[in-house]
N, C-alpha and C positions, 0 to 999 in steps of 0.2 A: 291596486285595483279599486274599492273601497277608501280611498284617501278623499273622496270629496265626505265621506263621515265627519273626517277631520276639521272639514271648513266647516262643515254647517255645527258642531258641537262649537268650537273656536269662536264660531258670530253670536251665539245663544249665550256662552259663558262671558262673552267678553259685553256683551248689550247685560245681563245681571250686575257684572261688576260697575259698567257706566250706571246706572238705574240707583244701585243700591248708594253707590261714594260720589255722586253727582255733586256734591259741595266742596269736594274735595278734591276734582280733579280740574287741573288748569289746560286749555289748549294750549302752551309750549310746551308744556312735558310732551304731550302727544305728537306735535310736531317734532320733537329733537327723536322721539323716540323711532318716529316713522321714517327720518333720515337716517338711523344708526339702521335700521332692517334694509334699506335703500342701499347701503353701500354695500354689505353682506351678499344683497341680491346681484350690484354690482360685479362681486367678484366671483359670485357661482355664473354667472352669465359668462365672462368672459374665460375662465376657468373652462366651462365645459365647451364654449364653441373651442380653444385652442386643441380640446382634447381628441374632437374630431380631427381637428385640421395637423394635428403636429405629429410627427416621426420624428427617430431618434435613428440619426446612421452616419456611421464611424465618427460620435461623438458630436454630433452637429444635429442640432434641430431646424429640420423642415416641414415646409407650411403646405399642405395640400389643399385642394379645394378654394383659393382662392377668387378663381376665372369663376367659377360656379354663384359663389357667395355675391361678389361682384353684380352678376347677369343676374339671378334671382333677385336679391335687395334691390337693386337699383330699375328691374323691370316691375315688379310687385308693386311697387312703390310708386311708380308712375301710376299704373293699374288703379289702386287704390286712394291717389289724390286727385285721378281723372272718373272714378266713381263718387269721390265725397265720403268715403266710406266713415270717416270720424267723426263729419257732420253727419252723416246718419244715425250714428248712435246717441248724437247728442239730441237732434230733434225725435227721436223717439220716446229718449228722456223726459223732453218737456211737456211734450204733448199727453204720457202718461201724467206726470205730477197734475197738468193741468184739467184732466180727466177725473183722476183722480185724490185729488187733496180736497177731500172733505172732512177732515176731521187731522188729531194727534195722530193719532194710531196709526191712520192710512197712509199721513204725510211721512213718516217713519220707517213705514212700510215698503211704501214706495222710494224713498230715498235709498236708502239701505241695500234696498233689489238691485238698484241701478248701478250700486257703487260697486256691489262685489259682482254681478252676471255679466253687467255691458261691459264690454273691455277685451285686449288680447291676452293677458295673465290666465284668465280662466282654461280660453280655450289650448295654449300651450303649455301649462301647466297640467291641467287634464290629460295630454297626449302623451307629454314625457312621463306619467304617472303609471298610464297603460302599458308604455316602454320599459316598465319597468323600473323608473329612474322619479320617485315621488318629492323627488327635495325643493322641485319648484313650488310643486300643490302645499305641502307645507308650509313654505315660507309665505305663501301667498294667505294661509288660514292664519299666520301670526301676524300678515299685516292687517286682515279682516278684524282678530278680533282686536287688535291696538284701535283700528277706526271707528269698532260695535261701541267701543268703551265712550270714545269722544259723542258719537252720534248718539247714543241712548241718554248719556248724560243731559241732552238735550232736547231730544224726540222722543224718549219713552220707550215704552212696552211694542211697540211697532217696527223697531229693531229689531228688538229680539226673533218674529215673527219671519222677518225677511230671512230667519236660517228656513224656513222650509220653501223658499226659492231658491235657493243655495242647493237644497239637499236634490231638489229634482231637476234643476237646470244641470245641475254637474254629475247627476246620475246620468239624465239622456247623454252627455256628451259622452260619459265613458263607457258608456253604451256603446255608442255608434262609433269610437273610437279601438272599442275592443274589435269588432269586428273588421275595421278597416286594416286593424294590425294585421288581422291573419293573414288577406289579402295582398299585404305590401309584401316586398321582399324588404330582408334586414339592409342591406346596404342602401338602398331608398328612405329606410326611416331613419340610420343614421346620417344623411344631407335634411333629412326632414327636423333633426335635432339639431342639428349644426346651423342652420337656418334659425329657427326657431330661440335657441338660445343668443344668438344676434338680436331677436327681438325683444326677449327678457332680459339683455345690455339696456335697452333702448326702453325700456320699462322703469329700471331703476336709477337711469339719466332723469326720468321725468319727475323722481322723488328725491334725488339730490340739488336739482336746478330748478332757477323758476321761469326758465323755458321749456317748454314744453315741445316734445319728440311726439307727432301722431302716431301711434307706435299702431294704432287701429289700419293705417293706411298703409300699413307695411304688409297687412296678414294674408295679402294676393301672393305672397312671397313663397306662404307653403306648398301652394296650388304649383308657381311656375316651378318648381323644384322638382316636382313630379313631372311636368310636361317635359323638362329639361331632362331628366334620369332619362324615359322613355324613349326621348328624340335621341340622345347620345347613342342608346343600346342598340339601335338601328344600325348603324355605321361602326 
């Protein structure tokens, strides 16, 4: 419940240790290191979508929720690259930096903000965290502070700072998460997990490759999953 604590200590500890060893630390360590978390995330991604999807009967595993994953990814996804949804995040981005960058500290501040809030990691790590299931929001607070480290090293004390956008952007959300939980039914939130971990696959493709997965223009995906649960119940 409390696991975004986690992120925001993790970008605070990890922006001291960039600050203080700034001579010492090279970008390819950071980069191989952020690969090796990348492929980790990989496997818990794919790990827990099979976990929804798989049964075990008379010796034979079966894939359920295929047609679902299918319709959802593949309409969401439309959804979200006929709204621009990644280029929104990213022109939000600049336009803050360019509002904003008047100084070290700000520039830092401002970077930092963008790196760890704007994004879908937060907001379905935050939800499987509520679900009870924190090992996304984690791994996400070891990639924060692997990245505090490189960005402090070179931005400063304005890192460090951006853990208190960290601490209240990921409170609201488990906020508004915790109450949505009550409301869901469970069988809805696990297609909302199954879903969802498709997209933190789709997260940790974009930290092993240097192609890039808009994994932002997928996150319409969680939405139709809910339209899709509700419209099936009918029938």
């Amino acid at each position: 419940m409390f696991s975004f604590v986690v992120n925001t200590a993790a970008v605070i500890l990890g922006s001291i240790i960039g600050i203080v060893f700034r001579k010492y630390i090279k970008k390819e360590i950071c980069d191989q290191v952020l690969k090796a978390v990348g492929l980790v995330l990989f496997v818990i991604g794919m790990c827990n979508t099979l976990m929804y999807m798989a049964t075990v009967n008379e010796n034979k595993i079966e894939l359920d929720g295929t047609l679902i994953l299918i319709v959802c990814i593949s309409l969401g996804t439309f959804i979200g690259e006929f709204l621009k949804i990644d280029d929104g995040f990213n022109k939000i981005g600049l336009a803050l930096e360019r509002k904003l960058n008047k100084g070290k500290i700000v520039e830092g501040f401002v970077t930092a903000t963008l790196v760890y809030c704007v994004g879908s990691m937060a907001i379905i790590g935050t939800f499987d965290a509520v679900s009870g299931n924190p090992e996304t929001i984690y791994l996400k607070s070891l990639l924060d502070g692997i990245t505090s480290i490189a960005l402090a090293s070179t931005l400063g004390f304005g890192v460090a700072l951006s853990g208190i956008s960290v601490f209240i952007y990921q409170g609201l959300l488990t906020l508004l998460f915790f109450f949505l939980k009550e409301a869901l039914p469970n069988d809805l939130i696990q297609l909302m997990n199954m879903v969802g971990y498709v997209l933190i696959t789709g997260i940790a493709f974009n930290f092993l490759s240097d192609k890039k997965i808009k994994v932002a223009n997928m996150l319409p995906s969680l939405i139709i999953v809910i339209i899709y649960y509700f419209i099936s119940n009918l029938f």
